[in-house]
N, C-alpha and C positions, 0 to 999 in steps of 0.2 A: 591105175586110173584115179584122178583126184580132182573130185568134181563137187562143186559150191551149188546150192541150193539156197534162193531165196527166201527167209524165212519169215518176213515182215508179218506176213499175215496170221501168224500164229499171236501174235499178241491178243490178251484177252478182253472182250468177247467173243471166241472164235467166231469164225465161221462157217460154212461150209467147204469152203480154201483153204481155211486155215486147219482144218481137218485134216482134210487133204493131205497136207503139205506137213503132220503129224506121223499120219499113218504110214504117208510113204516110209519117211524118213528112218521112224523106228524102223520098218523092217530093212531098208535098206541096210541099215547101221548092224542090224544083230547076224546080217549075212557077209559081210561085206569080202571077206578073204584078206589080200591082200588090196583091193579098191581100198578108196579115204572119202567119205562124204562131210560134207562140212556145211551148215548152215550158217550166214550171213543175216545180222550178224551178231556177236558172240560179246560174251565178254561186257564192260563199260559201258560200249559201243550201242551195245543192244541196248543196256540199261540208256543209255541217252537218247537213241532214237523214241524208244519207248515212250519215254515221259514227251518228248517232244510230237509223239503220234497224238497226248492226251491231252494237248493243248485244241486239238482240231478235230476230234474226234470224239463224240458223245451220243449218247440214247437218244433218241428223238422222244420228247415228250409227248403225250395223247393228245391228239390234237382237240379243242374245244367245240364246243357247239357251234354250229355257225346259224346263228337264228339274225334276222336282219331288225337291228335297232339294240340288239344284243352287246355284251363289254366285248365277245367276241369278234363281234363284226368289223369289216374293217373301216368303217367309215370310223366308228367310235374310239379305233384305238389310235395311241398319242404318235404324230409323225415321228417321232424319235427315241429312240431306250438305248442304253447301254449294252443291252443285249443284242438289237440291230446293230450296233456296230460292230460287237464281235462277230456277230456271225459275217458282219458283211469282208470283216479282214481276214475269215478265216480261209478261201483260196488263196490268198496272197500267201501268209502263212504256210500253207500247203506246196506252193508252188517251190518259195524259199527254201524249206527243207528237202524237198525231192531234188532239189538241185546240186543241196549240201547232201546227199545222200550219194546220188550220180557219180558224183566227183569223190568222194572216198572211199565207194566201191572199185573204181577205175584204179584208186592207189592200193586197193589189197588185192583187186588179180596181179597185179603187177609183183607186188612183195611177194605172193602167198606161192606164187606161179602157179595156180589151177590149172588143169586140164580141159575144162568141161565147164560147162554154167549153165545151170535148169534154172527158170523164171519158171513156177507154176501158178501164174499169176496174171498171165495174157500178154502184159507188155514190156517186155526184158529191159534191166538196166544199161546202157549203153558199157559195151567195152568189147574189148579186142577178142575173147576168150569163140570157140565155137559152141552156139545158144542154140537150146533146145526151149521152148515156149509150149505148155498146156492152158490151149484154149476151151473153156470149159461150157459158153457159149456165145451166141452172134445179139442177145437181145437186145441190147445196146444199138447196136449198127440196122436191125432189123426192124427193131421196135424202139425210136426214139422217143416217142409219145410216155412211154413206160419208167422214162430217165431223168434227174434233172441236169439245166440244160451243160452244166457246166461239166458233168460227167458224160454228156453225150461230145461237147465239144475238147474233151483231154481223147476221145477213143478217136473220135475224128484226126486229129493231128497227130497220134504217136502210134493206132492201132496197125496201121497199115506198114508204116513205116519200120516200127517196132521189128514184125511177125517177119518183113524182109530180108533181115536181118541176121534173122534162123537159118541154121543150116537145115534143123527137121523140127516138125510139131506136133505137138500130141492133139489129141483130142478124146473128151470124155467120153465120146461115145460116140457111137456108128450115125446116131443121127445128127451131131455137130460135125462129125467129119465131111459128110455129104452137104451141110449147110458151105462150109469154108469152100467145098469145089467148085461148088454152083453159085453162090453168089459172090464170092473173090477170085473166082477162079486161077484157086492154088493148085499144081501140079496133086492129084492121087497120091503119086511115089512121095510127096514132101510132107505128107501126113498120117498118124497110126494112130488107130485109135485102144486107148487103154481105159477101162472100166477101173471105179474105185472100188475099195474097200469096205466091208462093214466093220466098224468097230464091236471089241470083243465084248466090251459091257451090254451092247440090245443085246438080250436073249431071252430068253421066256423066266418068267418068277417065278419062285414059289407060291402060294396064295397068302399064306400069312404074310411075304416081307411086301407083297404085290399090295395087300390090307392097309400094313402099318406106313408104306411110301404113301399113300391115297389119304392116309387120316392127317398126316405130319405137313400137309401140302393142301389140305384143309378141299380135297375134292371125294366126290362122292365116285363109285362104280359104277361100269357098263354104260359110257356116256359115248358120244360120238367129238369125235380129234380133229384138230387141224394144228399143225406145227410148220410154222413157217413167218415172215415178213407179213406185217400188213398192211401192202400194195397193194396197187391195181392189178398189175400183171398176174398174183394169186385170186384174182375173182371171188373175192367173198362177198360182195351183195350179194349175186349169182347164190352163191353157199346159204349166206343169210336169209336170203328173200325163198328158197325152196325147202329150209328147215322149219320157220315161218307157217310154213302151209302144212304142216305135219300135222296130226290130231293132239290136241290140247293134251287127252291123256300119254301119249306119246314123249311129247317135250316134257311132260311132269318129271316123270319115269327118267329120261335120258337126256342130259342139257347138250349141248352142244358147245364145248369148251375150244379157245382160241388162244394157243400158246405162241408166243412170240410178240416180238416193240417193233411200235409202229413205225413205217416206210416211209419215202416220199412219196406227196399227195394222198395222203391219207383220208383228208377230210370228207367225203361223202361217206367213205364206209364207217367213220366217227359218227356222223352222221346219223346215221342207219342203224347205228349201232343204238345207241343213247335214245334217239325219238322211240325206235319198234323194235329190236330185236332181244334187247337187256331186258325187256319185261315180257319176254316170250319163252324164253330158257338158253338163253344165249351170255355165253359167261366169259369174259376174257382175263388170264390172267398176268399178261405180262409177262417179261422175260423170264424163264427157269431152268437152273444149273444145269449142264448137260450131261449131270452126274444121275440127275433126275429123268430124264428121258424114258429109261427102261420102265421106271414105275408108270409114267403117263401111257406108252406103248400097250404097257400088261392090263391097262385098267380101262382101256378104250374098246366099244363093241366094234367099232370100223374106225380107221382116218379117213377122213374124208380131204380132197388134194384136187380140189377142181380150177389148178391154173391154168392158164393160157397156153401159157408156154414155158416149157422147163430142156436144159441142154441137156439134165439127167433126171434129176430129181429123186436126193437122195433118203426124204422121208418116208413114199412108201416103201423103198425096199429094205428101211431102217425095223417098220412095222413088221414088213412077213421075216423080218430074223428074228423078233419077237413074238413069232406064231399068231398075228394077228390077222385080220383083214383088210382090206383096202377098197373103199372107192374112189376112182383118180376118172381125170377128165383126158377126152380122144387126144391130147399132146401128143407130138410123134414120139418125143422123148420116152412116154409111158407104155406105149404099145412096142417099145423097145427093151426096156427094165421089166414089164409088167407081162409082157405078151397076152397071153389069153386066158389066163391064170384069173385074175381080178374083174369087175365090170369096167367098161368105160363107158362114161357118160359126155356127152357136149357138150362143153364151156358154156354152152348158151341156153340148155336145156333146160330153166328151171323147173319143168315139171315132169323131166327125169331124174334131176336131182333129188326131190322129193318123194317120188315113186320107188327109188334104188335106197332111200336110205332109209323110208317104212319099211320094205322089204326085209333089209339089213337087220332092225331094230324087233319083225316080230316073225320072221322065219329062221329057227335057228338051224334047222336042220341045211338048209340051203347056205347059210354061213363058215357051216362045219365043213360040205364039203367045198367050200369053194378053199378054205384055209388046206385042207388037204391036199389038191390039187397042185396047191403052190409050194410044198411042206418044200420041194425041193429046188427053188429057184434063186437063194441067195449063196449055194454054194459057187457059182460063178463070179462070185465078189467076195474076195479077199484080199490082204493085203500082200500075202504072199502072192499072190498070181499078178498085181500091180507092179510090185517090185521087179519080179522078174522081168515082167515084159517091158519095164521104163528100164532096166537095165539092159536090157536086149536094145531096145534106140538107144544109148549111152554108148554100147559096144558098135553099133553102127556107124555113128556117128563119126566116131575115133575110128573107124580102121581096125576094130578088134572082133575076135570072134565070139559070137553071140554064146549066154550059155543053153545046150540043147535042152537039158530038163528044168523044172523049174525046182529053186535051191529048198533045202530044208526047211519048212514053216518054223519060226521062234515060239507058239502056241498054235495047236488046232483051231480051227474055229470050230466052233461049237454046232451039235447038230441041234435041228430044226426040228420042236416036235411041236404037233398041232396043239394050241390050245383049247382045251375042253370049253363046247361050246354054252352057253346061257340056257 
């Protein structure tokens, strides 16, 4: 069996897909027998998409004050820049090179003769090969509000169409698989849902290297996390405005650090940010290596993860492989991942949010056990037990027989011990 894999999205800054689409890959690769996996694409090739990815792609900078009469405001700024223009040619841009991608992918299934083609990326390259598609979730289609418009209008015209195209589809989880039935209503049998991976670097620290990460990164201990986008769909006024409300000596003690570059539509939580929450103990630091993650994971009292809506949401269960705690908001997704292990709070509830994370911040005995309780909820997520089961759709797919155990792990993952509590 010799099946290509979409690799686009692993170029760097990952992301959550582009993890993905890591993790699988390794272990796929270090089990494979006599199968051939091969990621797309390779070589020159990759190096010139690449650079051509870096033309159209970039950090979104912190968005500025918006105060009215301000250099911000838009009345005050000049109808024209050099930068609006680029940004305004950069779908076109975009559009051109997907096009020149399309089309030279369509000439290496042909040369390369695949068997198989996984898109883990929602919306498969056109070509002849039989396409397996992991859709990871509906927020786009769901929640337009949440997107901007021109990525709402590329999932409109190719997402449907795209996913048709499939012969079978993954999905990340039990709760996107149930979304895809019910609101596209795709056949049950056309969809399996496969859990990710945790990567093997979250895992609990020593205290000195937990120390010297925390000092080198110029942050303080035992503070309260959020790691993720900052969008709207992650709800941080919500976050912001019920941390806000904590006791002064509380926020002294514990700031509330906000790891991740910011989203579209930013600006209200810029906002918010900058007028009230920056001089309350609210710290944002911008993007950070995900080499760094373990140190932030080990040095946080709780994550805090109060989005709207997540098709998995793979930060808190990054946290409890790091022995940590978690507060995450009622998402189906999280009562999924999380069960009853963690608290959940309401998106809307700012003054449960506030209530659950004083809690968090000065009952440690209630912390400890809540970390215990969960000591054993990320052995469910591996990369081996991913592999398998995306190889099990792979063997279905083809006509081949599924394998009945699941193969050799390349590394254990590491067990889970609770972190000793504050």
């Amino acid at each position: 069996m010799r099946v290509v894999l979409n690799g686009l999205t692993m170029f760097k800054p990952r992301t959550g897909i582009g993890h993905y689409v890591a993790g699988l890959y390794e272990e796929l690769g270090l089990n494979r027998g006599e199968d051939r996996f091969t990621l797309y694409p390779r070589g020159w090739e990759r190096d010139l998409i690449k650079s051509a990815y870096a033309i159209w792609t970039h950090r979104k900078k912190a968005p500025a004050r918006s105060r009215p009469g301000s250099a911000s405001d838009s009345a005050a700024r000049p109808r024209f820049s050099l930068g609006q223009l680029v940004q305004a040619l950069r779908p076109l841009a975009r559009d051109v090179a997907n096009r020149a991608i399309a089309e030279h992918f369509q000439r290496e299934c042909h040369a390369k003769r695949w068997d198989l083609y996984h898109e883990p990326n929602v919306i498969p390259l056109p070509c002849d090969l039989p396409t397996i598609a992991t859709v990871h979730d509906l927020s786009v289609l769901m929640h337009p509000e949440w997107h901007p418009a021109d990525r709402v209008r590329a999932y409109e015209q190719s997402f449907r169409k795209g996913i048709a195209t499939c012969e079978h589809l993954i999905a990340g989880s039990e709760f996107t698989r149930q979304s895809m039935i019910q609101h596209l209503g795709i056949s049950p049998d056309r969809i399996t849902p496969v859990g990710y991976g945790i990567r093997f670097h979250l895992r609990p620290l020593p205290t000195a290297e937990r120390d010297a990460g925390l000092a080198r990164l110029g942050l303080p201990n035992d503070y309260l996390l959020y790691v993720g986008t900052l969008e709207p769909r992650k709800n941080l006024l919500t976050l912001m405005q019920a941390y806000v409300a904590l006791p002064a000596e509380l926020r002294q003690r514990h700031p509330l650090i906000l790891v991740g570059g910011w989203g579209w539509k930013a600006q209200p939580i810029a906002d918010y940010y900058y007028d009230v929450a920056a001089h309350q103990g609210v710290r944002l630091t911008g993007y950070i290596a995900d080499s760094d993650l373990p140190i932030l994971y080990n040095g946080a009292r709780a994550l805090v993860y109060p989005s709207r809506y997540e098709g998995f949401g793979l930060p808190p269960i990054e946290m409890l492989a790091c022995g940590g705690a978690v507060l995450a908001s009622t998402a189906e997704a999280h009562r999924e991942t999380l069960g009853s292990t963690m608290p959940l709070i309401h998106p809307d509830d700012v003054d449960g949010w506030r209530d659950a994370m004083q809690r968090m911040l000065t009952e440690p005995e209630w912390r400890a056990e809540l970390i215990r309780n969960a000591a054993g909820r990320t052995r469910q997520y591996s990369w081996r037990q991913c592999a398998h089961d995306t190889l099990a759709v792979y063997r279905r797919v083809l006509g081949q027989a599924a394998p009945a155990l699941p193969f050799p792990a390349s590394t254990p993952a590491p067990a889970v011990a609770p972190r000793r509590a504050a």
